[in-house]
C-alpha positions as CSV (number, residue, x, y, z in Angstrom):
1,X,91.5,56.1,101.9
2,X,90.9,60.1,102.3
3,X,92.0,61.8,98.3
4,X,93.5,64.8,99.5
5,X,93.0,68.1,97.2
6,X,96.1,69.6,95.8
7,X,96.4,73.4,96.7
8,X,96.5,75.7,93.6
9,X,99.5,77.9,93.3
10,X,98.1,81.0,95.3
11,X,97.2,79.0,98.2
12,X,100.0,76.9,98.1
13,X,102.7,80.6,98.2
14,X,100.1,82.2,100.5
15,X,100.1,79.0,103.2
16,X,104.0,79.4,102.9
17,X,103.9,83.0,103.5
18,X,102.0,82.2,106.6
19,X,104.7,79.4,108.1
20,X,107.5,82.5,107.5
21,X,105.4,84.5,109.4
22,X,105.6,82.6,112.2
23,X,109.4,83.7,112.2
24,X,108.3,87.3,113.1
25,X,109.4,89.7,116.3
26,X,106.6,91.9,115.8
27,X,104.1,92.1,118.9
28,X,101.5,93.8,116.8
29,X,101.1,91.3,113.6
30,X,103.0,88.8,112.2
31,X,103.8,88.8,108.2
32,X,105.6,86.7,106.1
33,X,106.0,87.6,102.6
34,X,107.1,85.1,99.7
35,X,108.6,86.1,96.1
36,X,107.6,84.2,93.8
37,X,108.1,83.6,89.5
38,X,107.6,81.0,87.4
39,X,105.9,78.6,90.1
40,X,109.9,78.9,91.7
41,X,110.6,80.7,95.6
42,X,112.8,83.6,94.9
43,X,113.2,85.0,98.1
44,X,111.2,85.0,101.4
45,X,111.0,87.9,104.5
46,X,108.4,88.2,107.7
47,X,108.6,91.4,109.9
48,X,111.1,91.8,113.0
49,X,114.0,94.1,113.8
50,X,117.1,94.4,111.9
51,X,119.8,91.3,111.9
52,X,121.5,91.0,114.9
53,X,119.6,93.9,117.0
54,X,116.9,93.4,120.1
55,X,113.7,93.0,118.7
56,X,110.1,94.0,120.5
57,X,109.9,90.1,121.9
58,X,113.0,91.3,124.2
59,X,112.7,95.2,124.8
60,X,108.5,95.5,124.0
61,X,107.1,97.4,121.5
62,X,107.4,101.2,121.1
63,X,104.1,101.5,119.2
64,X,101.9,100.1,121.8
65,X,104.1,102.4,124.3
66,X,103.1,105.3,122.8
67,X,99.4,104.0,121.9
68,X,100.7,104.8,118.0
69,X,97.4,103.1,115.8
70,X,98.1,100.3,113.5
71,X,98.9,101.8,110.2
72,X,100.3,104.9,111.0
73,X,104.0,106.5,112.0
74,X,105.7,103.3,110.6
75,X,109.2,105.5,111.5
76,X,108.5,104.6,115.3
77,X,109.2,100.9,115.2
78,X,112.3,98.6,115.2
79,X,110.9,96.6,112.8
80,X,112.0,95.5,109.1
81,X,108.5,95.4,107.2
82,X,108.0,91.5,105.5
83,X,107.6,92.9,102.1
84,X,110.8,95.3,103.3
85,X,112.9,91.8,103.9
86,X,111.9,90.1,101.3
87,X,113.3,93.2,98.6
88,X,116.4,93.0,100.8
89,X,116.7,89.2,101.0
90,X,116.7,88.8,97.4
91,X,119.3,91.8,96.8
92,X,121.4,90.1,99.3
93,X,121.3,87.0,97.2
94,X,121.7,88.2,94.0
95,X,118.2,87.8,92.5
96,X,115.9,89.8,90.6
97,X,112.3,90.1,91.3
98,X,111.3,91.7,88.4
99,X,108.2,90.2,86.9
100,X,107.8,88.2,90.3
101,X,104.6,87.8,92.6
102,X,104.4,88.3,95.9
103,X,102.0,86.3,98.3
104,X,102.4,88.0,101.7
105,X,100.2,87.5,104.7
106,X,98.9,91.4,104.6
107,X,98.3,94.2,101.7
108,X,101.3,96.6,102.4
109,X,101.7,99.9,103.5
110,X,102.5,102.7,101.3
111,X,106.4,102.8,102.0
112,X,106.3,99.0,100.9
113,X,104.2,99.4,97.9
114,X,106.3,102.2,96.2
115,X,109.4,99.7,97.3
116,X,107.2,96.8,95.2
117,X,107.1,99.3,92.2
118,X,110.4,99.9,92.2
119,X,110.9,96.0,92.1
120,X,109.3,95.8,89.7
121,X,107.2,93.2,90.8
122,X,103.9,92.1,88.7
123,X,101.4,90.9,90.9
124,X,100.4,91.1,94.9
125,X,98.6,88.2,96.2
126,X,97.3,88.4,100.0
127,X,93.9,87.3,102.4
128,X,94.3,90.0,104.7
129,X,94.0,93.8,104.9
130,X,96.6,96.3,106.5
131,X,95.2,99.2,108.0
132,X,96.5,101.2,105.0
133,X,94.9,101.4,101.8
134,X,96.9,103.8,99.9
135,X,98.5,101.0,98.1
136,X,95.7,100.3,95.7
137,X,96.1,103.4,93.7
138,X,99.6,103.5,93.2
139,X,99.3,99.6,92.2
140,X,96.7,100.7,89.4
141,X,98.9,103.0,88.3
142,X,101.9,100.9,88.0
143,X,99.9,98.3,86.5
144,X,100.8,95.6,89.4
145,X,98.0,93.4,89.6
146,X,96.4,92.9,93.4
147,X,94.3,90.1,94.9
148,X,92.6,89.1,98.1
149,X,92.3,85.4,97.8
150,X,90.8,83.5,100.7
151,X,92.6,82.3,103.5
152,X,94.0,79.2,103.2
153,X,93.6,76.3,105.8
154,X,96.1,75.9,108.3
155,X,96.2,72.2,108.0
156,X,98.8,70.7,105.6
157,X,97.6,67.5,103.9
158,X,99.5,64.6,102.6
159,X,99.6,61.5,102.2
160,X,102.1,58.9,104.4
């Protein structure tokens, strides 16, 4: 009989951030963001267009149209940022997610990381980098905590 290693918390909300990125529209990345306090899902969000409007999987993506580099003129796009969703999901619903993490599939942008501050968030967990860096000082300065953890397997594990 194979023992099977339980995943620690971080890899456990970043592994679930990567199955609600699969829900994305976006043709460039998918990301999937999780909020997360107390070991307890808050809310979750993963990039696309706006609820109920044609995404990029239907009408293509304006970015690459316009050969836009990743990271840059976020204002010509059709899509909803994860971390973006995630804010909005848990307003939606009622729920706070001050003192939360988030575990989300990329670092953010700078639009989404002054959104984080102003959630009030504590802590942004991730295993991959975003082509835009300017988040890290204005984390520091908010004193949110950041991590790039490892990626974690794509395999789920249990037992029958």
């Amino acid at each position: 009989m194979t023992q099977s290693t339980r995943p620690d918390i971080d890899e456990y909300f970043l592994k679930v951030a990567s199955v609600v990125a699969e829900r994305a529209t976006c043709r460039r990345h998918h990301v999937g963001a999780v909020a997360a306090r107390d070991k307890h899902i808050l809310a979750t969000g993963y990039n696309g267009a706006a609820a109920g409007l044609k995404d990029c999987l239907e009408l293509g993506c304006l970015r690459d149209e316009q050969h836009i580099p990743s990271g840059t003129r976020h204002e010509i796009c059709r899509g909803i940022h994860a971390e973006q969703n995630v804010i909005i999901q848990g307003a939606l619903h009622g729920v706070s997610l001050e003192d939360s993490t988030i575990y989300c599939t990329h670092t953010p942008c700078v639009l989404c990381a002054k959104m984080l501050v102003n959630a009030r968030i504590k802590r942004f967990v991730s295993f991959s980098r975003y082509d835009d860096n300017s988040f890290v000082d204005l984390f520091r300065e908010a004193g949110i905590e950041f991590e790039i953890k490892n990626k974690p397997p794509t395999t789920i594990s249990y037992l029958d």
